[in-house]
N, C-alpha and C positions, 0 to 999 in steps of 0.2 A: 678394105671392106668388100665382104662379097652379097650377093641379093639371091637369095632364093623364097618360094613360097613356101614350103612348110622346114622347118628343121629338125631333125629328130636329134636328143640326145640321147647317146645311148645305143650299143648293136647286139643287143642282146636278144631273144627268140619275137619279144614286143614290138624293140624297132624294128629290127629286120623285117619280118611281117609285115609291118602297117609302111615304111618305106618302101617294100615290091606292091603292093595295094594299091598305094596312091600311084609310083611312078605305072606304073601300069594303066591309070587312069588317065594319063596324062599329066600329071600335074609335079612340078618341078618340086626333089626331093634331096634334100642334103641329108646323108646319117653320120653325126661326128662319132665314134669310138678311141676312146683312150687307149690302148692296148693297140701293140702292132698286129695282136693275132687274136683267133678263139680258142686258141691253147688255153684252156684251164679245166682241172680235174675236178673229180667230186660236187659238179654241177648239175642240176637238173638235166636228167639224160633221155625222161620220159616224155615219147610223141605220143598220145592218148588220143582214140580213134575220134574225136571231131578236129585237130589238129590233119589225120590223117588224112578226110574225107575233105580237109579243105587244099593239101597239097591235091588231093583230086581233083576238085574247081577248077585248080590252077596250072593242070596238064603238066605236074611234076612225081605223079603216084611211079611212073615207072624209074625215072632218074633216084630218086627216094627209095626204092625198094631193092637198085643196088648196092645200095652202102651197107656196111656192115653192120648188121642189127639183129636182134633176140627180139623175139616176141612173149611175151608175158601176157599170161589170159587170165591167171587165177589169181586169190590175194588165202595167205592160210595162215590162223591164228592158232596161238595154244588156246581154244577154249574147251574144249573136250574134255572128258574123265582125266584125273592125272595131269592138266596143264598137255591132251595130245591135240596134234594139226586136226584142224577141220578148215577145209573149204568154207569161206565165210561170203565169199567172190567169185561167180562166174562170169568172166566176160563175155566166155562165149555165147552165151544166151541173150546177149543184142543180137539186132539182125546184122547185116554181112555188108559189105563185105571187110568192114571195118571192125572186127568183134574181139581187139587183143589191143595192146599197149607194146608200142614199139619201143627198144630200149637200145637207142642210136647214142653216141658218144653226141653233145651238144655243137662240139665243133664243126662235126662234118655235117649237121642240120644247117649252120649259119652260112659256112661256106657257099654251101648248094644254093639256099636263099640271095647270098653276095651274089655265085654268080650270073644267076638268072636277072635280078635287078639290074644288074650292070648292061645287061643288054637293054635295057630303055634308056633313049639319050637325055631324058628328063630326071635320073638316077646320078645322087652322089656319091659313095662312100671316104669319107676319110677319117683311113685309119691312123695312131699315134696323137689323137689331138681333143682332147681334153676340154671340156664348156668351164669357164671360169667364174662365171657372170652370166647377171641377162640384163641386156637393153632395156633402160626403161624409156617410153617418152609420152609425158601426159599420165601417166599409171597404167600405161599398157606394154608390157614387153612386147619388143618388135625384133628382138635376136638373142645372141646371145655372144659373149668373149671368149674367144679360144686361146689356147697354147700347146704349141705341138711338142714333140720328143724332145727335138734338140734347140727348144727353147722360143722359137718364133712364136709373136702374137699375133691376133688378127680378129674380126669383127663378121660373123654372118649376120644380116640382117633379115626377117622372115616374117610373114605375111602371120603365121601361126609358130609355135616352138612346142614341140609335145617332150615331154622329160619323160624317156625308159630309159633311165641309168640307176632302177634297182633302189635298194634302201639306201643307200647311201646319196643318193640324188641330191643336185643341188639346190630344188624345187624345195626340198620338204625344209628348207633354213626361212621359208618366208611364213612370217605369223599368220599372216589372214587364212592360211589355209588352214591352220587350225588341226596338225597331227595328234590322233587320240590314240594313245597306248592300252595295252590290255595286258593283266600279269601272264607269263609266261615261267611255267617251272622248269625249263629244259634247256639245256642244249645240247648237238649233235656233235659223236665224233664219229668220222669218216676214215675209211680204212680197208684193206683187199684183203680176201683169204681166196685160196683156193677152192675150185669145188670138182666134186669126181661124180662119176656115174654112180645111180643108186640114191643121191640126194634128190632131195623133194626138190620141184619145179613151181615157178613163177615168182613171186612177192611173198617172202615168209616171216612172219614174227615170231619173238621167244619171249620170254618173262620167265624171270629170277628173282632173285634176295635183293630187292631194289634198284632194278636193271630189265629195260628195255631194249630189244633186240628189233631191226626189220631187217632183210637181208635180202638184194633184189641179182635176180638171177640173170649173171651176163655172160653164159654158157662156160667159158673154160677158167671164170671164178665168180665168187661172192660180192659185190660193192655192199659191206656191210654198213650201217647206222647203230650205234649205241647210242640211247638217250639216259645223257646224266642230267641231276638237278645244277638248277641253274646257277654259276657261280662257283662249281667244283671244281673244275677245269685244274690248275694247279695246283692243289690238294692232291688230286687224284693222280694224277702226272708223278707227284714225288712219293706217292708209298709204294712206286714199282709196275713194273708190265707186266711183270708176272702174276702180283697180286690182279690186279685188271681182268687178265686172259685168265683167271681160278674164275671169277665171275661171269666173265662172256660164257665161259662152257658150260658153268651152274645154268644159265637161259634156252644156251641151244646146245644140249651135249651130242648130240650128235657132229658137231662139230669141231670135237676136241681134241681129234686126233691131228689136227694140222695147225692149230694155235702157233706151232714154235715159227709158222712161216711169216708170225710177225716178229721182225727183230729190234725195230727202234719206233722209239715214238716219234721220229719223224715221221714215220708212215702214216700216221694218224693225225687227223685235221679239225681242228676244231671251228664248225657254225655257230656262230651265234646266234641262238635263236629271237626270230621278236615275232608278236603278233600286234599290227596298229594300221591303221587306216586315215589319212585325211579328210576330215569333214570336209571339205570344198578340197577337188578336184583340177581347179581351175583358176585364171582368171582374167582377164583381160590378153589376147594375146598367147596365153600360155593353158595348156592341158596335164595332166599328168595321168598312168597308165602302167598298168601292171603292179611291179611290188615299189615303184617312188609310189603309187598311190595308195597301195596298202598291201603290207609287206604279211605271207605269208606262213602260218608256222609249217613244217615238211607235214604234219598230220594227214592221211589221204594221199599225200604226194601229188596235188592239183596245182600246186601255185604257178611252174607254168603254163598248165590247161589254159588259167583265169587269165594270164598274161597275153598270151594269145589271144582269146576269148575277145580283152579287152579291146587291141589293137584290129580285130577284122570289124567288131563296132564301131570302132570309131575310124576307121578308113568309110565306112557306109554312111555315117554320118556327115563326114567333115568335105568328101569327093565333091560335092556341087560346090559348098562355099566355099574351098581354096580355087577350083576353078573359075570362080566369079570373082575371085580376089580379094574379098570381103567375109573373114570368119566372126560375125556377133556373141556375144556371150552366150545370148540364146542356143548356137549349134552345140561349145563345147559344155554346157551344161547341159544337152540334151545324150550326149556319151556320157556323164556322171548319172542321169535320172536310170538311161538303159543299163546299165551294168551295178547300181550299189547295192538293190535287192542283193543280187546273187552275192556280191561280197560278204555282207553281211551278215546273209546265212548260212555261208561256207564259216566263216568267223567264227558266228556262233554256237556251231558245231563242231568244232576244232576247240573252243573254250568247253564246252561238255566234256571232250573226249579229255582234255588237259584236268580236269577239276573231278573225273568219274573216274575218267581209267590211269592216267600217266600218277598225277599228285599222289594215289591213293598205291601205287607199287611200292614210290619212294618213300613210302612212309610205315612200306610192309606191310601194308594190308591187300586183301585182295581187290580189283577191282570191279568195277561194279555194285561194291559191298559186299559179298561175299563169293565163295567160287560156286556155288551151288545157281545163283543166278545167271554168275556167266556161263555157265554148263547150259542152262537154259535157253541164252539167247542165242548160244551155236545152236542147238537143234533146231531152231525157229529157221536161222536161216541158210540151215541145211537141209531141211525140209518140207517150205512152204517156195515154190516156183516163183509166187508173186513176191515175197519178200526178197527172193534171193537176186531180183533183178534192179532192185531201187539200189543197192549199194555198188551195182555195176554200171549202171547209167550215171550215175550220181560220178563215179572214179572215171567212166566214160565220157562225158560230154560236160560236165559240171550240173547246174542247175537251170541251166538256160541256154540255147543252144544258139550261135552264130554265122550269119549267113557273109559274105562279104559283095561288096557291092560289084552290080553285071558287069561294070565295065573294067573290071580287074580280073574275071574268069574268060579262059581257055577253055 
């Protein structure tokens, strides 16, 4: 059995963050992660400039700004005459010095986070070891069961236990928290193409014959996204890649001349998409945060913004009471009252965009309801300064901005 005050499950962009927060504040910080490593592909790859401006707080803007990264300022839709790009996105029109979206591979974000944490001697990371279980005593979780790689169990015991270990969390199996699902018509397949000089720049979308495109620019190729309806998955798989790749080019032809450099569908990965959220956040002893507390759909491409977002609140919030050793319901209910606004009206604008634009491709119709409308609301905001800055702050900062607590800024 080991004792720490706060446990984090989970080392993903949420724990990692809110574990260098806390350990930095002083306060004793275990993060379990299942995985020996942050090796994994087709992850959220976007640092989105209040992400960035907080690696600034925390006097890590310059170590960050060595690692290998694209910057992406713009987002560009076919809304135009003809289904052409228009700029729907300027980033650059926030002020500075933060006014683009960094597009870092996820691993070497976590990495840098590991190893800066590790330098606080109140920092734990252990990697390969897996939450099995939580402690209960009295009806209040006070840890949680582990089991590592090659099989050993063992017991953290903690003061608080916050669950970032994503939709799959082991959080979201208990009733009282009460997970509400939302229908989702999509899922995502992930996949590389090449890109050459001459292609459009930043975050680009396409739309086809029942086919959605976004395609995020990572200089020497494409990290594509195809959104199929939800459930096709293997359907689609068995009438061929060829068939497939007739389609992808139907959306963005201008990219058809390099389709053959996908050769197997292994290459292609399929998200499951979900969009749902926990009514209660919490409860005795335990938090929950990021997508355990309410999972995402890619729409906007914020879910790790909100993640993050999440864990620099509630490192502000919970800093006194893990230091006094005493966290009441009242603190971590007070990280659910701060942060469920924004969730739920990222939500429910993502359920708009799913029921207005995505449902209505799949079904061959246009979106919007007609294309003369969509035509419309690109000039709107290609052409109005004020409008064209709400969907940039909006992809910039989320809907509420997060500060993290003094005693964790350099």
């Amino acid at each position: 059995m080991e004792q720490t005050t706060c446990c984090v499950v989970g080392g993903g962009p949420a724990g990692m963050v809110l574990g260098l927060l806390l350990a930095r504040a002083g306060v004793a910080v275990t993060v379990l992660e299942k995985h020996g490593d942050f090796l994994r592909d087709f992850r959220g790859d976007t640092v989105h400039p209040s992400t960035l401006a907080l690696l600034d707080d925390l006097g890590l803007a310059e170590r960050f700004s060595r690692l290998p990264q694209r910057r992406v300022d713009t987002v560009q839709l076919p809304l135009g005459a003809e289904g052409s790009l228009i700029t729907v996105s300027d980033i650059n029109v926030l002020p500075g010095p933060y006014n683009y979206v960094a597009m870092v591979p996820q691993w070497d974000l976590l990495d840098l986070l590991a190893d800066e944490a590790r330098k606080e001697p109140s920092f734990s990371l252990r990697m390969n070891t897996e939450a099995t279980s939580f402690l209960l005593e009295h009806g209040r979780v006070t840890g949680v069961r582990y089991r590592t790689q090659d099989g050993r169990t063992g017991e953290v015991r903690a003061t608080l236990t916050v669950a970032c270990d994503g939709r799959g969390s082991l959080a979201r199996s208990r009733p009282e928290l009460g997970l509400q699902e939302f229908t989702c018509p999509m899922d995502a397949w992930w996949f590389r193409l090449p890109r050459r000089e001459g292609d459009p720049q930043g975050l680009v979308g396409g739309a086809g014959d029942r086919i959605l495109t976004a395609l995020i620019d990572r200089g020497e190729y494409w990290q594509c996204a195809v959104l199929i309806p939800k459930g096709t998955d293997a359907e689609r798989r068995a009438a061929g890649l060829d068939r497939f790749m007739a389609e992808f080019s139907g959306a963005v032809p201008w990219l058809a001349d390099r389709t053959d450099a996908l050769r197997s569908w292994d290459e292609v990965k399929m998200l499951d998409v979900r969009l749902d959220r926990l009514r209660r956040w919490h409860r005795p002893g335990l938090l929950c945060i990021g997508d355990a507390a309410h999972a995402m759909s890619p729409v906007f491409g914020i879910g790790i913004n909100l993640a993050v977002e999440d864990a620099v609140a509630a490192a502000r919030y919970l800093v006194e009471p893990l230091r006094r050793g005493a966290v009441g319901v009242k603190d971590v209910r007070g990280v659910q009252r701060r942060r469920w606004a924004t969730t739920a009206a990222t939500q429910a604008l993502q359920r708009i965009a799913h029921a207005r634009v995505i449902a209505p491709v799949f079904a061959g119709r246009p979106p919007l309801g007609n294309a003369r409308r969509a035509e419309r609301v690109g000039d709107l905001l290609t052409t109005s300064p004020w409008v064209k800055r709400v969907p940039a702050y909006f992809i910039g900062y989320g809907a509420l901005r997060e500060r993290p607590p003094a005693a964790s800024v350099r």
